[in-house]
C-alpha positions as CSV (number, residue, x, y, z in Angstrom):
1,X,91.3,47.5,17.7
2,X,89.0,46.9,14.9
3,X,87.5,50.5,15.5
4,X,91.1,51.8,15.4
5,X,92.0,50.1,11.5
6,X,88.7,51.7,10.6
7,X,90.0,54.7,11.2
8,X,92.8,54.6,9.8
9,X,91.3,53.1,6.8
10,X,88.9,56.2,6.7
11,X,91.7,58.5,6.7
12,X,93.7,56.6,4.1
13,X,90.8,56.9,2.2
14,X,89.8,60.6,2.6
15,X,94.3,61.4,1.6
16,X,93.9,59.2,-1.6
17,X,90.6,61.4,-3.1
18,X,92.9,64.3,-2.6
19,X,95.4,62.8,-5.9
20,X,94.5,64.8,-8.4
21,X,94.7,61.9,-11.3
22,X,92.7,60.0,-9.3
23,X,89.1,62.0,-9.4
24,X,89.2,64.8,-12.3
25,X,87.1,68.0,-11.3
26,X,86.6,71.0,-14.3
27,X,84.9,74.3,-13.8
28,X,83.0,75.8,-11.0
29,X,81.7,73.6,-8.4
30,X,80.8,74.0,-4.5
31,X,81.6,70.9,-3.4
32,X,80.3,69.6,0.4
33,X,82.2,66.2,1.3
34,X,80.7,65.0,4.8
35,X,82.7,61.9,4.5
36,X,82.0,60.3,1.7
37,X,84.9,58.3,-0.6
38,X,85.0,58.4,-4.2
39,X,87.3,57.0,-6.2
40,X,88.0,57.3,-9.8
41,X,85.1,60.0,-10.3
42,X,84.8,62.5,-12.8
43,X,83.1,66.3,-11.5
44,X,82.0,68.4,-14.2
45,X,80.6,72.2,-14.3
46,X,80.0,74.5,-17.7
47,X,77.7,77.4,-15.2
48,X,78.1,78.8,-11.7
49,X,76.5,78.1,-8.8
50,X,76.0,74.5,-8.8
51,X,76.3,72.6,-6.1
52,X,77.4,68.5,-5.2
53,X,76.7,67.5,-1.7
54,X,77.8,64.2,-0.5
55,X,76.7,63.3,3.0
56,X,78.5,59.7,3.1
57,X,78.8,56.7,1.1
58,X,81.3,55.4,-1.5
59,X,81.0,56.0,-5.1
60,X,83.3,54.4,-7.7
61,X,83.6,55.3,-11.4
62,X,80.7,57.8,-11.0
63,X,80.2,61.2,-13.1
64,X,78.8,64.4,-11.7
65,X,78.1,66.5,-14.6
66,X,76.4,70.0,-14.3
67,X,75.3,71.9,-17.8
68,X,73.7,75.2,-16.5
69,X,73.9,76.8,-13.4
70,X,72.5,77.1,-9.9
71,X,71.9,73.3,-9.8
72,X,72.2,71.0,-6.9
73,X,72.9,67.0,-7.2
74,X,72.9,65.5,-3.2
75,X,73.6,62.0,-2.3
76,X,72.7,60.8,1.4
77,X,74.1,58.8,4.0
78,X,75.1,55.4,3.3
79,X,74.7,55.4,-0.6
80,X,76.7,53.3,-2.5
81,X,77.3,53.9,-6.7
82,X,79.7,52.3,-9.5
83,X,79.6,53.6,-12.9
84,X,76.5,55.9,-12.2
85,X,76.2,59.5,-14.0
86,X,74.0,62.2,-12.5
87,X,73.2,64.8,-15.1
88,X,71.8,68.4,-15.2
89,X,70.8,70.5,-18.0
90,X,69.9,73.9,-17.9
91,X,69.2,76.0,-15.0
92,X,67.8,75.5,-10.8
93,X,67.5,71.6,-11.5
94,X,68.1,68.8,-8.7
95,X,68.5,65.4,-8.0
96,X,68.2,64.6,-4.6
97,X,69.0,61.1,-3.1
98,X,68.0,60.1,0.3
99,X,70.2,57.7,2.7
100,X,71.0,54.4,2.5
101,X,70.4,54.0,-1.9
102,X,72.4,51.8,-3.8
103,X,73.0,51.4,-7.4
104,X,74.3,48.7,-8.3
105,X,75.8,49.0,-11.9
106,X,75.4,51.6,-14.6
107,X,72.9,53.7,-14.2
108,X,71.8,57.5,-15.9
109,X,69.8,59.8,-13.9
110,X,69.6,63.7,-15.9
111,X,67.5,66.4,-14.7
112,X,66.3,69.5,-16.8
113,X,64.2,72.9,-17.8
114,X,64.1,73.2,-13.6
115,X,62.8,70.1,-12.9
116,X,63.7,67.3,-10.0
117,X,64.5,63.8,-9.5
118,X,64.3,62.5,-5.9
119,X,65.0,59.2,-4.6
120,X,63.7,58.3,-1.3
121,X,65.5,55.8,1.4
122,X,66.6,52.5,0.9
123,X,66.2,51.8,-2.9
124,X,67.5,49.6,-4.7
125,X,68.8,49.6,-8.0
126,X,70.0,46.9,-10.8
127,X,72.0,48.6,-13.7
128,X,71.7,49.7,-17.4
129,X,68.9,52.0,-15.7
130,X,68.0,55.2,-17.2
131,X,66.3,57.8,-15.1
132,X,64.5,61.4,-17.1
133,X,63.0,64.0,-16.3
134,X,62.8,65.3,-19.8
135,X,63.1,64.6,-23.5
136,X,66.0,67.3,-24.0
137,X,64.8,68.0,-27.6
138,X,61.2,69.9,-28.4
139,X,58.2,68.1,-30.2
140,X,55.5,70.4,-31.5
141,X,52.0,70.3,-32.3
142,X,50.7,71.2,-35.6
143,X,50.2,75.3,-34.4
144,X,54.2,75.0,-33.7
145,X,53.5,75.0,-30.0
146,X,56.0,72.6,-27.7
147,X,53.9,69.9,-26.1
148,X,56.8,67.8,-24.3
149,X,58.1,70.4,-21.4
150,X,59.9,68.4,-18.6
151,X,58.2,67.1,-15.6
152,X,59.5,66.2,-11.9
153,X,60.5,62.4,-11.2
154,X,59.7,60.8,-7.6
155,X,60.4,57.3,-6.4
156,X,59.2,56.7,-2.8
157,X,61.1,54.9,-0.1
158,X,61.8,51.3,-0.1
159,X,61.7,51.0,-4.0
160,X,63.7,48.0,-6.1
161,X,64.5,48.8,-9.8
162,X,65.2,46.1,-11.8
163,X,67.8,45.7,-14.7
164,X,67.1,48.0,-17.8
165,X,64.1,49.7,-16.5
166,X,63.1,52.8,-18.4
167,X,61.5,55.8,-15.8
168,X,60.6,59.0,-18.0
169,X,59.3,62.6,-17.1
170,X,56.2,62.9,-14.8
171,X,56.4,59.4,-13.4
172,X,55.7,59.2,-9.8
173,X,56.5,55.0,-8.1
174,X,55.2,54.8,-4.2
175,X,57.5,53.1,-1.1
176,X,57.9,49.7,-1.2
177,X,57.2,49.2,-5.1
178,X,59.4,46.9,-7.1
179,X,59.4,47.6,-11.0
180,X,60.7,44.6,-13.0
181,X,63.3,44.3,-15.6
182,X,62.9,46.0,-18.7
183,X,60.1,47.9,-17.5
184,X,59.3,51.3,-19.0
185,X,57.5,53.8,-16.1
186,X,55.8,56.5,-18.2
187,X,53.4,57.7,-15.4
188,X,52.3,57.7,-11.9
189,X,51.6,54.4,-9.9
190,X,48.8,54.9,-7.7
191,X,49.4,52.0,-5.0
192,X,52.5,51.6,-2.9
193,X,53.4,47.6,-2.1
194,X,52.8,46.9,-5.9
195,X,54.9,44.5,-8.4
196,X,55.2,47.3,-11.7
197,X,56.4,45.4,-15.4
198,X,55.8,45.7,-19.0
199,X,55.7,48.4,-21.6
200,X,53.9,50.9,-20.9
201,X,54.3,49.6,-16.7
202,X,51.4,48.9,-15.2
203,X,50.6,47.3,-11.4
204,X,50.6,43.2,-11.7
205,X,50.4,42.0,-7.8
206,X,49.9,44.2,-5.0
207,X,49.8,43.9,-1.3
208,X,53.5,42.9,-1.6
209,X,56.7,44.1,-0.4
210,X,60.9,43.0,-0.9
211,X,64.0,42.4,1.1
212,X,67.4,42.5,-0.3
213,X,68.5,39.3,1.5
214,X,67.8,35.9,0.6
215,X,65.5,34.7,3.7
C-alpha cells in the first residue's frame, strides 16, 4: 500500500513540473529528466548546445543558467538542492555532481573559459557557499599579459562544507575532508580524512572522518 501512494505521489509530482508558471525555462536547452522533481526552478540558456541532465533527486528554488554554448551541468542520483544556482560562462564548461549530494541552503557553483567543477558522492553542504572556477574578469602583469586564466575545481567523495566557505579556481579537497565554516580553499589539500579552516585553508587535524547523524 505504501509502495502504491509512492507512486502515485511520483506521478503527481512528475504532472505538476509540467505547469509552465511553476518552473520557467528560456532559450535552448537539452534537457534529460530521469526522474528527478523540481519545483519552482528557473532554466536558463543565451548559446546552443548545452545540456542539463538530472538523474534523480529533488531540487527546490534552484537556477540552471548557461552563458555560452556546448556546456553540460549533471546532477546524480539522490541529490537534494534549495536555493542553489549552477552557472556557466563561456564555452565546453561542466559541472558534474555525483549521487547522493546535498546542499543544504544557498549555494553558487559557476564554471568558466572550459573549465570543470565536479563533486564526488555523498557531500555535504551547509549554505551561503560559493564554488569558482574562475575570476570572470582579467588581471595582468606589468607586460599586459593575463596571469589569472581559470582552473578546474574537484572535491572528492565523502566531503562536508561548512557554512560560508569560499572554494576558488585550482583547488583540489580529497574524500572524506571536512572544511569548516568560513573557510576560504585557495589550493589543493594533499591528505584525505583532514579537518581544513582558516583563511587561506590549511589542514588542522587529520586521520579523521564525519557522519551526518548524531551518533
Amino acid at each position: 500500500m505504501r509502495q502504491a501512494i509512492k507512486k502515485l505521489a511520483f506521478k503527481l509530482y512528475k504532472l505538476i513540473n509540467n505547469i509552465p508558471l511553476n518552473n520557467k525555462r528560456k532559450g535552448k536547452i537539452q534537457i534529460e529528466n530521469d526522474g528527478a522533481i523540481l519545483w519552482h526552478c528557473k532554466m536558463t540558456s543565451s548559446g546552443v548546445g548545452n545540456r542539463l541532465i538530472l538523474r534523480g533527486g529533488v531540487y527546490f528554488n534552484c537556477e540552471f543558467v548557461f552563458y555560452g554554448s556546448n556546456n553540460t551541468i549533471e546532477l546524480g542520483k539522490g541529490c537534494v538542492a534549495k536555493n542553489a544556482s549552477f552557472y556557466t560562462e563561456d564555452d565546453n564548461n561542466a559541472i558534474i555532481i555525483a549521487d547522493n549530494t546535498h546542499f543544504a541552503g544557498k549555494i553558487h557553483i559557476a564554471v568558466t573559459e572550459s573549465t570543470k567543477c565536479t563533486v564526488g558522492n555523498d557531500c555535504l553542504f551547509s549554505s551561503e557557499i560559493v564554488i569558482r572556477t574562475g575570476d570572470s574578469h582579467s588581471i595582468l602583469n606589468e607586460a599586459g599579459e593575463r596571469i589569472n586564466q581559470a582552473k578546474d575545481v574537484v572535491i572528492g567523495n565523502h566531503v562536508w562544507v561548512g557554512y560560508q566557505v569560499l572554494i576558488t579556481k585550482g583547488s583540489r579537497i580529497p574524500e572524506n575532508c571536512v572544511v569548516g565554516t568560513g573557510a576560504v580553499v585557495t589550493k589543493s589539500i594533499d591528505k584525505s580524512g583532514a579537518v581544513i579552516a582558516g583563511v587561506p585553508a590549511k589542514i588542522i587535524k587529520e586521520s579523521i572522518n564525519w557522519c551526518g547523524k548524531r551518533l
